[in-house]
Every structure is written in structure tokens, then in C-alpha cells.
C-alpha positions as CSV (number, residue, x, y, z in Angstrom):
1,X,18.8,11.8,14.1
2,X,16.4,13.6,16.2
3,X,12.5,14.3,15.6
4,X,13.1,17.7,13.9
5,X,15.5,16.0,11.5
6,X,13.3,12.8,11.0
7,X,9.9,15.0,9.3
8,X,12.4,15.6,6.5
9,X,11.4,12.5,5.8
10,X,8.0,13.4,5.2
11,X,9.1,16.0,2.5
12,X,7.1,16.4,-0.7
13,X,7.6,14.0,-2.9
14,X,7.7,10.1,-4.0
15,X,8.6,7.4,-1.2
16,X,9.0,3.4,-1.8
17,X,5.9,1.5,-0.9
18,X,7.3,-1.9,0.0
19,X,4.0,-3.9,0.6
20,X,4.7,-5.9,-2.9
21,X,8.0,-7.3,-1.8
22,X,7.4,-8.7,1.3
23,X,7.0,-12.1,-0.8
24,X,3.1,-12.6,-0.7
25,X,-0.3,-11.0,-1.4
26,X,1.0,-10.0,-4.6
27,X,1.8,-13.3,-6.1
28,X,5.5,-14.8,-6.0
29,X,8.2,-12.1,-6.0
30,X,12.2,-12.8,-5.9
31,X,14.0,-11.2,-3.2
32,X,16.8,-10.5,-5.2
33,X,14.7,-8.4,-7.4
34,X,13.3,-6.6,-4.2
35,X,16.8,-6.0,-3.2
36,X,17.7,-4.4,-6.2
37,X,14.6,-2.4,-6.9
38,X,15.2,-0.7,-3.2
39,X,19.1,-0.5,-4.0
40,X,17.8,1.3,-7.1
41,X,15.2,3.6,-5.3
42,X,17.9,4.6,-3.1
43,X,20.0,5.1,-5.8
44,X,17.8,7.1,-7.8
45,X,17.5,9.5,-4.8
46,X,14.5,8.1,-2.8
47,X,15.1,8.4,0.7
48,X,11.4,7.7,2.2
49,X,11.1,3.6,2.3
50,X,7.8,2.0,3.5
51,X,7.1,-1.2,5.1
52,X,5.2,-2.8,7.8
53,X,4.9,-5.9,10.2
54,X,2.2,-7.5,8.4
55,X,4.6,-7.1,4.8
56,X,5.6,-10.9,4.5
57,X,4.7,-11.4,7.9
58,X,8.1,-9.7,8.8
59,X,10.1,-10.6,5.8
60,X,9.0,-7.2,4.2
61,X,11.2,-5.8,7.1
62,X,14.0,-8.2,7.3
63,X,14.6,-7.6,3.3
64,X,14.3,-3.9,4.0
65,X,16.7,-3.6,6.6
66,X,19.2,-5.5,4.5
67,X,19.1,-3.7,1.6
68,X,19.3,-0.4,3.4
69,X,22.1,-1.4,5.9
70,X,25.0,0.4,4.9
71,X,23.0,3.7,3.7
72,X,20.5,3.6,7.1
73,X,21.7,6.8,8.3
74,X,20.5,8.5,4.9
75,X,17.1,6.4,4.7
76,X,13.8,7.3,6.3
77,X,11.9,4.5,7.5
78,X,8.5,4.0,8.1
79,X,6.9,0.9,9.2
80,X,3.9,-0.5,11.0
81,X,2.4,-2.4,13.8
82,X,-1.4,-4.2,14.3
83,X,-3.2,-2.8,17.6
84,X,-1.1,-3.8,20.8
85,X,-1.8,-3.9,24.3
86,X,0.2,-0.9,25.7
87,X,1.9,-3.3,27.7
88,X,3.2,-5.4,24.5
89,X,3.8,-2.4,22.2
90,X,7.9,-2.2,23.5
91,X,8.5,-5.7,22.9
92,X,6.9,-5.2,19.1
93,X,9.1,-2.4,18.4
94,X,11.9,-4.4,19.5
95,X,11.1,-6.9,16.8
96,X,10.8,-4.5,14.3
97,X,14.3,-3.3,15.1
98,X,15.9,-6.4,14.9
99,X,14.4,-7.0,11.8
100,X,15.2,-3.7,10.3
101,X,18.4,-3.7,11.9
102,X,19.2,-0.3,13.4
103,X,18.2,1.2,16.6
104,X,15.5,3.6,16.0
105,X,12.2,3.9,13.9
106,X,11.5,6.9,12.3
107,X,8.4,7.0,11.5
108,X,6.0,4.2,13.5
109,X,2.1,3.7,12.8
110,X,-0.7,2.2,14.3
111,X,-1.4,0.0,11.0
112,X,-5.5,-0.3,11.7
113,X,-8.2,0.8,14.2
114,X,-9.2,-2.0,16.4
115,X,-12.9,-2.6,17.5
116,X,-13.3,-2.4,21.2
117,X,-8.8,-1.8,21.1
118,X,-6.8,0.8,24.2
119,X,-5.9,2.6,21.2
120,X,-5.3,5.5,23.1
121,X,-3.1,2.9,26.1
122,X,-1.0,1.7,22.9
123,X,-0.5,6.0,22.2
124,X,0.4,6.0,25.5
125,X,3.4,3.3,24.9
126,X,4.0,4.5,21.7
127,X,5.0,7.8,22.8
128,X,7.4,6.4,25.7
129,X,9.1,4.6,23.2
130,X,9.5,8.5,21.6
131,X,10.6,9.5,24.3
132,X,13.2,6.5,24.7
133,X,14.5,7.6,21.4
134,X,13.7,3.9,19.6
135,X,10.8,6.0,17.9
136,X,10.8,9.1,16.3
137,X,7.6,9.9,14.8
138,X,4.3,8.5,15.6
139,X,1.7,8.0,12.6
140,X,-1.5,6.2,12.3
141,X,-3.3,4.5,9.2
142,X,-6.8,3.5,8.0
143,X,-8.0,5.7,11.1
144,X,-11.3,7.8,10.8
145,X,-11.3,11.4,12.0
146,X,-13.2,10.2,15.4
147,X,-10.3,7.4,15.8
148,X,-7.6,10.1,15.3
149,X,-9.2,12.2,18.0
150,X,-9.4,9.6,20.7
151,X,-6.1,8.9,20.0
152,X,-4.5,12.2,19.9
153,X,-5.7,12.5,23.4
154,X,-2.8,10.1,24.6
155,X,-0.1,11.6,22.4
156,X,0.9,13.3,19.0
157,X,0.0,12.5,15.6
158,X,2.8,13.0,13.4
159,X,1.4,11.7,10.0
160,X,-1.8,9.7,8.6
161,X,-1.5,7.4,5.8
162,X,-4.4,6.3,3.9
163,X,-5.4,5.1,0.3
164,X,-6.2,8.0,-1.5
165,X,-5.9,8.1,-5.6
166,X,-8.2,9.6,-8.8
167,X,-10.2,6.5,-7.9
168,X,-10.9,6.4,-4.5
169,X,-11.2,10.0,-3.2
170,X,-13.3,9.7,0.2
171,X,-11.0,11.0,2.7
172,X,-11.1,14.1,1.2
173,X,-14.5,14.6,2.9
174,X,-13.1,14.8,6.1
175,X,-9.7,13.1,6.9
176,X,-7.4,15.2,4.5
177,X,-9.3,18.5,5.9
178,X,-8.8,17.3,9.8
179,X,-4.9,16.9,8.7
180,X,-4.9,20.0,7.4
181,X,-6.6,21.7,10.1
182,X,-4.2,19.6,12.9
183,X,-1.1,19.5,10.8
184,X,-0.4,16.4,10.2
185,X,1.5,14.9,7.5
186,X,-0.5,12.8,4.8
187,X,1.1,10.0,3.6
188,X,-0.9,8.0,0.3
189,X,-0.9,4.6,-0.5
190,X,-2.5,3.1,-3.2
191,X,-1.3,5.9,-5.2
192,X,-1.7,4.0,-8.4
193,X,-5.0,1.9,-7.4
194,X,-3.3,-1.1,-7.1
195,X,-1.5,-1.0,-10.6
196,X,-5.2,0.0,-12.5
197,X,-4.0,3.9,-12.9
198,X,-1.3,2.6,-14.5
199,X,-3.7,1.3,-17.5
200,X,-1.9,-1.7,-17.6
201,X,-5.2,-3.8,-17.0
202,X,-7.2,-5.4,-19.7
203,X,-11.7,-5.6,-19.5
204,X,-11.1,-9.2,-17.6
205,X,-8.0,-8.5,-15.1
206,X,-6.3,-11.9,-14.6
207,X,-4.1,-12.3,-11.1
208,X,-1.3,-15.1,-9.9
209,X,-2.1,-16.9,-6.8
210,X,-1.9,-15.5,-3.6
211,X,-2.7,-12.1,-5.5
212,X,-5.0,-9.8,-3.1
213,X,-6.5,-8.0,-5.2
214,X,-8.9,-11.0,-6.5
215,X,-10.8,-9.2,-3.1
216,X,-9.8,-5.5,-4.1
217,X,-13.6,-3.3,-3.9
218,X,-12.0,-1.5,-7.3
219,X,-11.8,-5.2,-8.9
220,X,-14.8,-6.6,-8.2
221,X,-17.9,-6.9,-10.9
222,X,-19.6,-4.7,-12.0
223,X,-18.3,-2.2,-11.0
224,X,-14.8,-3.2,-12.9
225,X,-16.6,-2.2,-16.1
226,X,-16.7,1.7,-14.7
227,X,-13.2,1.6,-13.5
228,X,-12.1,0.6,-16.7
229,X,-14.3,2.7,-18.4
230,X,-13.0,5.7,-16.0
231,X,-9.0,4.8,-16.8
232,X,-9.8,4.4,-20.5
233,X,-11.1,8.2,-20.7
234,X,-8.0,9.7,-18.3
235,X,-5.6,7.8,-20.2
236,X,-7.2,9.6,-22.7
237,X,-6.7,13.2,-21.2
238,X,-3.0,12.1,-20.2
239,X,-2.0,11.4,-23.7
240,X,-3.0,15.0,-24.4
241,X,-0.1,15.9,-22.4
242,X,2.0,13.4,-23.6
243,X,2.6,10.9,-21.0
244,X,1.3,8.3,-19.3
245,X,-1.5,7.8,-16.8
246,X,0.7,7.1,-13.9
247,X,2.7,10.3,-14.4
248,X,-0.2,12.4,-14.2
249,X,-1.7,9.9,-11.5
250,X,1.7,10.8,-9.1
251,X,1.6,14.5,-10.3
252,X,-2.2,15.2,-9.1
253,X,-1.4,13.5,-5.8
254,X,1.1,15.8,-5.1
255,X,-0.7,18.7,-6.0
256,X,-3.3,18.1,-4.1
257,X,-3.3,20.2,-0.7
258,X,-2.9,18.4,2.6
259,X,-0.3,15.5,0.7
260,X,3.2,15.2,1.7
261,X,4.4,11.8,0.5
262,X,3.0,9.8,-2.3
263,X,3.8,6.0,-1.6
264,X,4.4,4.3,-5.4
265,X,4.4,0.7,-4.9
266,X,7.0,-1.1,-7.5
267,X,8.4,-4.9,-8.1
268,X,12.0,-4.0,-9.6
269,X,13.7,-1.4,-10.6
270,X,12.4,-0.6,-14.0
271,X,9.2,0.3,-12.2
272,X,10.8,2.6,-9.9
273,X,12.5,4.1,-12.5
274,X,9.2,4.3,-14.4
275,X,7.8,6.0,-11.2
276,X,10.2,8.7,-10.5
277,X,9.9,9.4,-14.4
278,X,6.6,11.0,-13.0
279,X,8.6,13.9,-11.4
280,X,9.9,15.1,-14.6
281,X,8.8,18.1,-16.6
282,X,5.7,20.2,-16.8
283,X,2.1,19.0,-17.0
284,X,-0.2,21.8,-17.2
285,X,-3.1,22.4,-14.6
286,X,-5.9,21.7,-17.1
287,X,-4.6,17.9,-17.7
288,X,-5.0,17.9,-13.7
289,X,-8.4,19.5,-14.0
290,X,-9.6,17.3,-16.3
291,X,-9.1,14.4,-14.2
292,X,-10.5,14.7,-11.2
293,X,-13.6,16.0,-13.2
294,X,-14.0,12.5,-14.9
295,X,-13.0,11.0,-11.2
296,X,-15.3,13.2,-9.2
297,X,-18.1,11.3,-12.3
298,X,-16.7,8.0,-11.5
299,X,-17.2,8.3,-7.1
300,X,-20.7,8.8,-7.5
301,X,-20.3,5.4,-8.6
302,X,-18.4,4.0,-5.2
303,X,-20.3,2.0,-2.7
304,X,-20.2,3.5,0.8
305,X,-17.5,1.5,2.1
306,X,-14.6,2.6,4.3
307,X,-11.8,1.2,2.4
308,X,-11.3,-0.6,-0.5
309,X,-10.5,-4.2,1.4
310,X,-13.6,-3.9,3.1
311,X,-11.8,-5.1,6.1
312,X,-12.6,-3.4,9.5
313,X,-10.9,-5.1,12.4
């Protein structure tokens, strides 16, 4: 599969974010379940399947490349590496392709900015490794516009992915425009705020251990009481059209301009089932309107942070 083949990949529509089966920061999870929920995604017609190093400190992969092994020609896969030394970055790809086992990425990002990092030396690496064919398409996440720059002075930007949902709407400012502007793909994870545009949580959220999001910006108190205040009133506005939050959660993200592939995050295969369900039927624009009206209300609410871990390595 060459590169012009590979952006297929980054087509409209859902993708499998794999971050909750790589076995931790989400609380226990059974890989047999994982295994069949990405079995079922594939099944179901999903052929864009993210996943990173950091996922289960490389069991996220392993279980990935498994379960996709006798369909990997069909499958797009995405995965990500921390900030390497240029001189390091071939022998990380090289253990992501064991673990995944096949012989090419096809879509590889820069998982975070690093403080005082060669980010544009690791471009540099990144896009021998294109040209060596074991990479495909080159992506970055969590970057700022500025970040992007100095990197795209080494190399090509094929995608960005970032956390963007009704909740948490600041790289609309000025990282969804600069993609725009530069053509580059964007990718969303967090599409469903962690589980909360789903509705699913109560007025006192209560997590398993080893769950991250005890230190999620969205969770914390007080402002938990205008987040749920916020999804009470869309869920609200989606049960005017008839179905739930999530659906019209997955719907606006793809509406919106600059978005290629929503990431929707799942634990089995009822969820993704539940997920795709989104891509059924009509919703009419009003529903749409009406919700980023009460979200616009709820950002002015958002501290000024950069992401919603508050982590900046």
C-alpha cells in the first residue's frame, strides 16, 4: 500500500480509539473482550484502528496486531511514539512493528511535544523511515500551531490529532484553522469526553483503580457541577431528535469543517456497535445548532489550560 492509498485511511468517518484496551488507565479490562470488540469494529466495517506505544506500555499494540492479523491488508493503522532522539526513532518503529506485526505503519505520530526536544531531528528520521517505506504517513498530536511549524520545517504533516469534543473546543481558535489552511487531516480523540457525552455519569462520578480520569480537568470539582449541568441540558436537546447524546456528540464532530476522523473509544463490542449506531439516519442542523450554543456557554467556563491532563512534557 503506498501513501496515496494509505490517506484513505483518513476518510470521513468513525475510527477505533484503542487507548481503553491496552489493559490500564482505564481500570482492569479482559483482552478477550478487546479482541472481540476490534474483531467486531472490523466487522462492522471500521477500517481506521488507533493505538499507540504508551497504550498498555505496548500491550495496546501487541493485542492490536493480533486481532487484526489476518485482515492487516484491509486495516489502517495508526499508532504513536514519545519524542525520540532522531538517532533512536528507527529502532522505535521497529518495535512497534514487531508488536503490530506487519511491515509498515500507516499512519505514525509524534504522540507529545517535548520541552527543550530535536523535534524537528526526530521529523527528520521520521521521514527517512517514509521514505524506507516502514512509514507511510507522518502525524503529530497534542502539538500547538508554533510546534507544528517548527516541525513541518523537517518534513510533512500528514494529520494532527487532538482532543476536541462539545466540551473542550479550544483548538478551534487556531489548530483546526492552521489544518485547514495547510491541509492536514484532523484526527479527534476524546470524541465523547471521556465517556461524559455519553450521559452515562451520575452528580458524583465514581472510577475503578488505575482509572485516569480521577486527574481528567473535565472531572475535577467544581467545575464537574457545570459539565454535568452542560450534558444534562444537551441530552436534553438530543432527545428532541430522538437519540442519544453520543449520536449527536459523533454527528457534530463530523460536521464540523477541518475533521476527518472521529476516534470513538469503546470496551467491547456492544459499545462499538452503540458507536457506529451514530452514523445512522438524519439529525437535522438545528439539533447541531443547539448544541454548540449551550457548549460555546459552557467554555467560557474552561480554565486556560492546554489540554485536559494538564500534562506538558
Amino acid at each position: 500500500m503506498g501513501a496515496e492509498a494509505a490517506t484513505i485511511g483518513i476518510s470521513p468517518g468513525i475510527g477505533l480509539g484503542c487507548w481503553p484496551l491496552g489493559g490500564d488507565q482505564w481500570g482492569s479490562q479482559d483482552d478477550t473482550v478487546s479482541r472481540a470488540a476490534i474483531e467486531a469494529a472490523y466487522e462492522s466495517g471500521i477500517r481506521h484502528f488507533d493505538t499507540a506505544q504508551a497504550y498498555g506500555r505496548g500491550h495496546g499494540e501487541e493485542l492490536l496486531g493480533k486481532a487484526l492479523g489476518k485482515v492487516r491488508d484491509n486495516a489502517f493503522i495508526a499508532t504513536k511514539i514519545f519524542y525520540t532522539p532522531q538517532e533512536k526513532v528507527d529502532a522505535a518503529i521497529e518495535v512497534s512493528l514487531k508488536r503490530l506485526h506487519t511491515d509498515r505503519i500507516d499512519l505514525l505520530y509524534i504522540h507529545w511535544p517535548k520541552k527543550g526536544g530535536d523535534l524537528p531531528g526526530m521529523m527528520q528520521a521520521l521521514e527517512r523511515a517514509r521514505s524506507g517505506g516502514k512509514v507511510l504517513l507522518i502525524g503529530v498530536s497534542n502539538f500547538s500551531v508554533g510546534q507544528m511549524q517548527e516541525v513541518m520545517k523537517a518534513g510533512r504533516i500528514d494529520a494532527v490529532q487532538l482532543c476536541y469534543n462539545l466540551l473542550w473546543r479550544r483548538e478551534e481558535r487556531e489548530t483546526i484553522p492552521f489544518c485547514i489552511k495547510n491541509d492536514i487531516a484532523v484526527v479527534t480523540y476524546g470524541s465523547l469526553a471521556e465517556g461524559i457525552l455519553t450521559g452515562k455519569f451520575g452528580k458524583d462520578p465514581v472510577f475503578g483503580n488505575g482509572d485516569h480520569r480521577t486527574r481528567s480537568l473535565l472531572f475535577e470539582k467544581p467545575l464537574w457541577s457545570e459539565v454535568h449541568a452542560a450534558v444534562e441540558e444537551m441530552q436534553s436537546v438530543a432527545a428532541q431528535a430522538g437519540r442519544p447524546l453520543a449520536h449527536c456528540t459523533l454527528r457534530w464532530l463530523l460536521s464540523r469543517q477541518g475533521v476527518r476522523t472521529v476516534l470513538a473509544g469503546c470496551r467491547n463490542p456492544r459499545q462499538v456497535s452503540e458507536n457506529l449506531a451514530a452514523l445512522e439516519g438524519e439529525i437535522d442542523q438545528s439539533i447541531f445548532n443547539r448544541l454548540t450554543e449551550i457548549a460555546s456557554g459552557f467554555s467560557e467556563k474552561l480554565p486556560d489550560e492546554g489540554n485536559i491532563f494538564r500534562w506538558y512534557p
